[in-house]
C-alpha positions in Angstrom: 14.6 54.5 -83.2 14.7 53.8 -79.3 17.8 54.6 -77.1 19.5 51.3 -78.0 19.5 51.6 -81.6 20.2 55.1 -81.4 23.9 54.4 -79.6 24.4 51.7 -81.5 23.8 53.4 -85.1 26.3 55.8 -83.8 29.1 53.2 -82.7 28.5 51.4 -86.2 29.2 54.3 -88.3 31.8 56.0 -85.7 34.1 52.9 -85.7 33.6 52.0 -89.5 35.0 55.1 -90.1 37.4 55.6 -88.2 39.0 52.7 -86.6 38.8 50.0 -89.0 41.9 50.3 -91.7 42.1 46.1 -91.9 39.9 43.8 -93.6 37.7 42.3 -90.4 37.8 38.7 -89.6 34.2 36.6 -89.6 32.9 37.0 -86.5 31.7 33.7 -85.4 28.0 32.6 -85.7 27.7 31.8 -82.2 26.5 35.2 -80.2 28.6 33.7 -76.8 31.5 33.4 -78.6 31.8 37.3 -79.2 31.4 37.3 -75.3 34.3 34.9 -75.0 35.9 37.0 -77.1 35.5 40.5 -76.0 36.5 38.7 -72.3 40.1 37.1 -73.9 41.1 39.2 -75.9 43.8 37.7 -78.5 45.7 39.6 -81.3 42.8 38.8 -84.1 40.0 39.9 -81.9 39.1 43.4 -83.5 37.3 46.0 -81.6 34.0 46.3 -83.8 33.5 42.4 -82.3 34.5 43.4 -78.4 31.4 46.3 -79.2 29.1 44.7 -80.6 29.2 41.9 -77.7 29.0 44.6 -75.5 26.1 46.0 -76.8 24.1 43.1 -77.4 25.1 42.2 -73.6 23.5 45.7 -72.7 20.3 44.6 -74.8 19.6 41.6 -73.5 20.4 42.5 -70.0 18.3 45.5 -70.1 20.8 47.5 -68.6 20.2 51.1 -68.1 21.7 53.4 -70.5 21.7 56.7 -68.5 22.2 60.2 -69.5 25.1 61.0 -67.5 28.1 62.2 -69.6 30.0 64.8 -68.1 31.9 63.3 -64.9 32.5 66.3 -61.8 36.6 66.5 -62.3 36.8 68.1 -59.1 35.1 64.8 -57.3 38.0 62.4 -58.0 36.3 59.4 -56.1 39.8 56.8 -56.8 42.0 55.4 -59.5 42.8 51.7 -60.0 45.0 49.5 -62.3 41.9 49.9 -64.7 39.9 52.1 -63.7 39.5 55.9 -63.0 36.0 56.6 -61.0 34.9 60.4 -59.8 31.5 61.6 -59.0 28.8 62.7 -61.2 25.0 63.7 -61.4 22.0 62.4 -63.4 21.4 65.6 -65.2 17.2 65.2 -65.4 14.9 62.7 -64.0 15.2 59.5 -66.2 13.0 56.4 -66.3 15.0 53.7 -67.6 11.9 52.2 -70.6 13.4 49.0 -71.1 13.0 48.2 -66.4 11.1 51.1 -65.2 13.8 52.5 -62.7 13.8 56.0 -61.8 16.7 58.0 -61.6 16.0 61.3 -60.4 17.6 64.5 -61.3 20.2 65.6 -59.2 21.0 61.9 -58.1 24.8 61.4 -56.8 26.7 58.4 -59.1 30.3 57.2 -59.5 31.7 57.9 -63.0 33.5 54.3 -63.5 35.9 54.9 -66.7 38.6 52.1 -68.0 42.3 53.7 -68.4 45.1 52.7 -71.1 47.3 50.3 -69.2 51.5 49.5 -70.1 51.2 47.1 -73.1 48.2 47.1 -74.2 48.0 46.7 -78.3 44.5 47.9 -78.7 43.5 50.3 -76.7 40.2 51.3 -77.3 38.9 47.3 -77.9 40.9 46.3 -74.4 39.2 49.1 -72.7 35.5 47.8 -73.9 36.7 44.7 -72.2 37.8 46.1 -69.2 34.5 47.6 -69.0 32.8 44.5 -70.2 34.5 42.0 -67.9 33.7 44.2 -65.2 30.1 44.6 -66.0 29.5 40.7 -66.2 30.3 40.4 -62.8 28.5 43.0 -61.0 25.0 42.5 -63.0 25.3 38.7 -61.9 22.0 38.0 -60.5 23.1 36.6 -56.9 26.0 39.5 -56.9 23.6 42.6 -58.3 21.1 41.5 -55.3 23.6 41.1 -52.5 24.1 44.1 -49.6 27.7 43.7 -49.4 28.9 44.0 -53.5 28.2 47.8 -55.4 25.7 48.0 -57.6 25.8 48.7 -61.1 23.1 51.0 -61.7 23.8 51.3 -64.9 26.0 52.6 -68.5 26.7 55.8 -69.8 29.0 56.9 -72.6 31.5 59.8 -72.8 32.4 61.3 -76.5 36.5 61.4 -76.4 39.3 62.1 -78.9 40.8 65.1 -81.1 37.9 66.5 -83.4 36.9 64.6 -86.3 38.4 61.6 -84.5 35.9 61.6 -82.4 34.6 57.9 -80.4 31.7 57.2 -77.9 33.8 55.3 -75.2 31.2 53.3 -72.6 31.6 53.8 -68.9 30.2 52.3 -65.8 27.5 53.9 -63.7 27.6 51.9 -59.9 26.0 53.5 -56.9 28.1 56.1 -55.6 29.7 56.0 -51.9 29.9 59.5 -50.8 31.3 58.2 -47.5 34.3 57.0 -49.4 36.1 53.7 -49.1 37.2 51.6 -45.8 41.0 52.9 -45.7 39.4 56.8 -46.0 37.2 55.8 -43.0 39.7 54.5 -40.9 42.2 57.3 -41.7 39.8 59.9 -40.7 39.2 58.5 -37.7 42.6 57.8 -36.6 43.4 61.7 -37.5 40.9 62.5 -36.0 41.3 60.3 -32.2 38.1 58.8 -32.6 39.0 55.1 -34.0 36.1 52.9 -34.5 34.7 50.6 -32.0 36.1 46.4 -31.7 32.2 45.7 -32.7 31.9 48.0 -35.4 35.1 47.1 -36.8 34.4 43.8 -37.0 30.8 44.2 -38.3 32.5 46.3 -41.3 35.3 42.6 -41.3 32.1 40.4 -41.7 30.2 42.5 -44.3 33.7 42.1 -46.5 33.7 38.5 -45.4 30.2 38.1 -46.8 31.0 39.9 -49.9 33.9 37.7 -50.4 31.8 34.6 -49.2 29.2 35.5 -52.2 32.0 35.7 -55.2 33.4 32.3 -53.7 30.1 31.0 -54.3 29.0 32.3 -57.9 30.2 30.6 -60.9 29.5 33.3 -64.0 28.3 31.9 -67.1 30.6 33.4 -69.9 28.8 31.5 -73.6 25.8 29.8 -74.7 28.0 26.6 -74.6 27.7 24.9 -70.8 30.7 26.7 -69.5 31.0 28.1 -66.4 33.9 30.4 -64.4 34.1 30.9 -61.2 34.5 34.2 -59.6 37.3 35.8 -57.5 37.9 39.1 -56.4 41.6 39.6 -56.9 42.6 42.6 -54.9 40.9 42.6 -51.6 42.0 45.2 -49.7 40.3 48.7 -47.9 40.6 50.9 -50.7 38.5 48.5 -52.8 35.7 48.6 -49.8 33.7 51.2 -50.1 31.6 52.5 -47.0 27.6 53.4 -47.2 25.4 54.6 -44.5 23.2 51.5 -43.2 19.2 51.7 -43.6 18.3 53.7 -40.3 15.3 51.2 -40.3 17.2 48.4 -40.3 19.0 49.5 -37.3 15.6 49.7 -35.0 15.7 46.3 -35.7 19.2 45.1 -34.8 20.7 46.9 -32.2 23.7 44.9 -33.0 24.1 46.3 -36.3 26.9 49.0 -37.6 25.6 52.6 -38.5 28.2 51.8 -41.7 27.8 49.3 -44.6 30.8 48.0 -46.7 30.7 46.8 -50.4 33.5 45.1 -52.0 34.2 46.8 -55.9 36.9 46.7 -58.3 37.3 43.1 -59.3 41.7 43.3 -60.0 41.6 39.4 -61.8 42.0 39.1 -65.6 40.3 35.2 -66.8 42.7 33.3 -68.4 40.8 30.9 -71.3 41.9 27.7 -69.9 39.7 28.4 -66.6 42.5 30.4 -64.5 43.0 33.4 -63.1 45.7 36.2 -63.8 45.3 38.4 -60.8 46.0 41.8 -60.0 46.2 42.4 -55.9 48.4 45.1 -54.4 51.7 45.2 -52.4 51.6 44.6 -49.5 48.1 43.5 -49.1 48.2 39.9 -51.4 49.3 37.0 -50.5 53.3 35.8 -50.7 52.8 33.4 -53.6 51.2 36.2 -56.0 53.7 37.6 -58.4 53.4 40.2 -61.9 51.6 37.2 -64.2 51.3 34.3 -62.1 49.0 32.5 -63.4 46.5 30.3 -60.9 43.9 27.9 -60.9 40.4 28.5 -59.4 41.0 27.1 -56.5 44.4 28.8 -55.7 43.4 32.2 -56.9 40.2 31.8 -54.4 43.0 31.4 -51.3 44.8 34.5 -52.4 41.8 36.8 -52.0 41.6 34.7 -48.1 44.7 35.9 -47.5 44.1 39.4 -48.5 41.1 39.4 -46.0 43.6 38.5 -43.3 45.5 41.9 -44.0 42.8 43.6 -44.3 41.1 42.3 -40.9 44.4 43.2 -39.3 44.5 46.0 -40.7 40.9 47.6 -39.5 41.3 46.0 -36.2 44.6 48.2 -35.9 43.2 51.5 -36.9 44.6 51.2 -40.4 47.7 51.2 -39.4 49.2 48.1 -38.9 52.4 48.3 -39.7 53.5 50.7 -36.6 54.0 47.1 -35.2 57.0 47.1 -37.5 59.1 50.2 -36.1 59.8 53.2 -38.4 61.1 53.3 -41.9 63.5 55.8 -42.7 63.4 57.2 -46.5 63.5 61.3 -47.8 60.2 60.6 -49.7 56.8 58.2 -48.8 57.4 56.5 -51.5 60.9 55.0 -50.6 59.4 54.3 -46.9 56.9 52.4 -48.9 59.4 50.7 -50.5 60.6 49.9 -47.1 57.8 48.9 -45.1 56.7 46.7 -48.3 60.0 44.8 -48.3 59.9 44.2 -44.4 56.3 42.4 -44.9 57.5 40.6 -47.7 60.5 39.3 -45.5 57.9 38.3 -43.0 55.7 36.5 -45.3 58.6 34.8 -47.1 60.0 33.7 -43.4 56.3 32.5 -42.7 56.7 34.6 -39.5 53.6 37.4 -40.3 51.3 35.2 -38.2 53.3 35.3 -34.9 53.9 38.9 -35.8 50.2 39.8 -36.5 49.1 37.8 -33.6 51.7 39.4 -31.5 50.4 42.6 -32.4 47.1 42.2 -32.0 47.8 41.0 -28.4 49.8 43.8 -27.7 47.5 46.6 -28.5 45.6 45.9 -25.6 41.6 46.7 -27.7 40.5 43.1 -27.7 39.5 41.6 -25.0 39.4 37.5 -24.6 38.1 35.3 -25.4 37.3 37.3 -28.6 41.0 38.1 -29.1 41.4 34.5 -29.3 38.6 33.7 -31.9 40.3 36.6 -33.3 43.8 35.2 -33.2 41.9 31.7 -35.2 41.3 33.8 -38.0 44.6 35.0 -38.1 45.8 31.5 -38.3 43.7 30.2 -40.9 44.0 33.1 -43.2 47.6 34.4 -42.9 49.7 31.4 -43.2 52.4 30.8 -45.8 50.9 27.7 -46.8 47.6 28.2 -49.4 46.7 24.9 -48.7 46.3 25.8 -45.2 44.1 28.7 -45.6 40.2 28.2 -45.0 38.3 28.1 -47.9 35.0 27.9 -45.8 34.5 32.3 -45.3 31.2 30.5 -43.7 33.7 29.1 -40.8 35.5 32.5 -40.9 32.4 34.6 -39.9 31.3 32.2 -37.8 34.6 33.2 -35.2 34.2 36.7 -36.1 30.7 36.5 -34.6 30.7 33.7 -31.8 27.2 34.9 -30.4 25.5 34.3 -33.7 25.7 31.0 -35.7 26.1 31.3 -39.1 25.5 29.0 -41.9 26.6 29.2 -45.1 24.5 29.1 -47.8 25.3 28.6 -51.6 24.4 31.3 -54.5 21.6 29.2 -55.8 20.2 29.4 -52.1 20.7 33.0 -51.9 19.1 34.1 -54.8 16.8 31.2 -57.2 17.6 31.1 -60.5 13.9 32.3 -61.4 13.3 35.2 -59.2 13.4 38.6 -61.2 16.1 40.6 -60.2 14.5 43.6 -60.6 11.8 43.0 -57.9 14.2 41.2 -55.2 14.3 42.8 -52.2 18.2 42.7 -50.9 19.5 39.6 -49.6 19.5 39.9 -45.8 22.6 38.3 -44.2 21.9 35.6 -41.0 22.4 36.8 -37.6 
């Protein structure tokens, strides 16, 4: 009995047992449509059929399944809407049989685990779809090669619940980012009186932007029936941009390029069946038009996440703190200032007057110099306005202002990464310029 089996004999008899009171419904013949399922999850999908997706997924995929189970508490790495992530070990060197992979003992991971959410009917079979969902999009092919979106190095499973109730929840296993995420960075540095420099900020902009550029690009195959969904991140913002130290040899190279790397994770958007998007995104970072539930086609959704890269480019170029602009907010405890400051940028959004404000700002602070404050100031335009139909779509056209020395092209996912190359043996995708 390999690994696989192994896992999978113990989920068989652990669930039976335990979980499954009802008569279960025919899972259909079709092995995508458990996929579909485990993704949409409806009142008759039962968990046994959100598992057994899952780990046929894992099968087929040949995704690691790696020996790290016991998470360091101490190391919490961030919390999410759905996720809880701290830092962990690999306990002994492991080669993964199924790819060959080498994970040595000692090695530094995140510890990616889905949390119970308000409302949620089943928990443990909405959880497997959290982690499912999740899992689909980062061991895409085009997305799993790219520089600027964390890995997925692999699963690992965490034994939970009172004794004799016990359950083998699955957890993600990305690449850990010890240099924590983008707000953290700037933070640090503003405590600290050493902000970043205009180029380095903007290279840390344009690896978000090429993140972003690569989702926009990827359509995610979700049966064995032709059907397709496109992918959108949901939440763009600092604290889902997590920084990495850049390949010292790559830097001989480029002179031009950042000691820092950024990586967009935690995708907040929840599929809808009929081909839409329920997204997640964060006050006061998404755009005016998101709202709890709304509910948006591909194309809108895909705007959203362009507007969120407008906060977030104001944002970095301001220290990470752009919303001194707006004066002080009085309140006895953060959160009510919160409160505050996220009701004065709604105003402004809703009064379409953020771009004069932002642009304002910007001008103001006296760090950019032209003409690059007003390539700058074009981005601002194209990215913060009320209007989503107004936004730029093109992220190609975006980087291509935030780098006016270097022409960039675009490039679509099939161009980035051939449908035949074995992701296992790619080296990363290098970006132009």
């Amino acid at each position: 009995m390999d690994r696989f089996d192994a896992y999978s004999s113990t989920y068989s008899s652990t669930y039976s047992s335990t979980y499954f009171r009802t008569k279960r419904q025919k899972s259909s013949g079709v092995p995508g449509m458990s996929i579909h399922s485990a993704i949409y999850s409806t009142p008759s999908t039962v968990l046994q059929d959100n598992l057994i997706s899952f780990l046929s997924y894992i099968k087929t995929q040949n995704i690691p399944i790696l020996p790290v189970t016991l998470p360091d508490v101490r190391s919490g790495l961030g919390q999410g809407a759905s996720f809880l992530v701290n830092g962990a070990e690999v306990p002994e060197t492991y080669v993964d049989p199924g790819t060959g992979v080498v994970f040595p003992k000692g090695m530094i991971v995140a510890f990616k685990r889905a949390i119970m959410n308000e409302g949620m009917t089943d928990i443990i079979g909405n959880r497997i779809a959290v982690i499912f969902n999740e899992s689909l999009t980062m061991r895409h092919p085009p997305l799993l090669a790219h520089p600027n979106i964390v890995k997925l190095l692999g699963i690992g499973f965490e034994v939970e619940g009172p004794a004799g109730y016990e359950h083998a929840m699955p957890v993600l296993v990305p690449e850990c980012a010890e240099l924590g995420n983008l707000a953290e960075i700037l933070e640090t540095a503003r405590k600290e009186d050493r902000p970043l420099g205009l180029e380095e900020k903007l290279s840390l902009c344009i690896d978000v932007a090429h993140g972003l550029e690569i989702l926009h690009a990827c359509e995610l195959p979700l049966t064995v029936i032709p059907i397709h969904q496109d992918i959108v991140h949901g939440d763009v913002k600092c604290e889902n941009v997590l920084i990495f130290e850049n390949d010292p040899q790559a830097e001989k190279h480029d002179q031009q390029k950042s000691r820092l790397v950024c990586k967009l994770t935690d995708f907040g958007v929840s599929r809808h069946p009929s081909g839409g998007f329920v997204l997640g995104g964060s006050l006061p970072w998404q755009a005016p038009e998101c709202s709890p539930g709304a509910y948006f086609k591909v194309e809108s959704a895909k705007r959203t996440d362009i507007y969120s890269f407008g906060m977030l480019l104001w944002r970095v170029l301001l220290n990470g703190d752009p919303f001194k602009s707006l004066g002080e907010f009085k309140g006895e405890t953060p959160k009510e200032r919160r409160q505050q400051r996220n009701g004065a940028v709604a105003l402004l959004k809703e009064e379409d007057s953020l771009v004069e404000h932002v642009c304002n700002s910007l001008t103001e602070s006296g760090i950019i110099p032209l003409p690059r404050l007003e390539m700058i100031l074009e981005v601002i335009k194209i990215t913060l306005t009320k209007d989503p139909t107004r936004r730029e779509l093109d992220i190609g056209r975006i980087i291509r202002f935030l780098t006016p020395n270097n022409w960039y092209q675009r490039r679509s996912a099939d161009e980035i990464l051939p449908a035949h190359i074995n992701v296992l043996t790619l080296k990363p995708y290098q970006a132009p310029g």
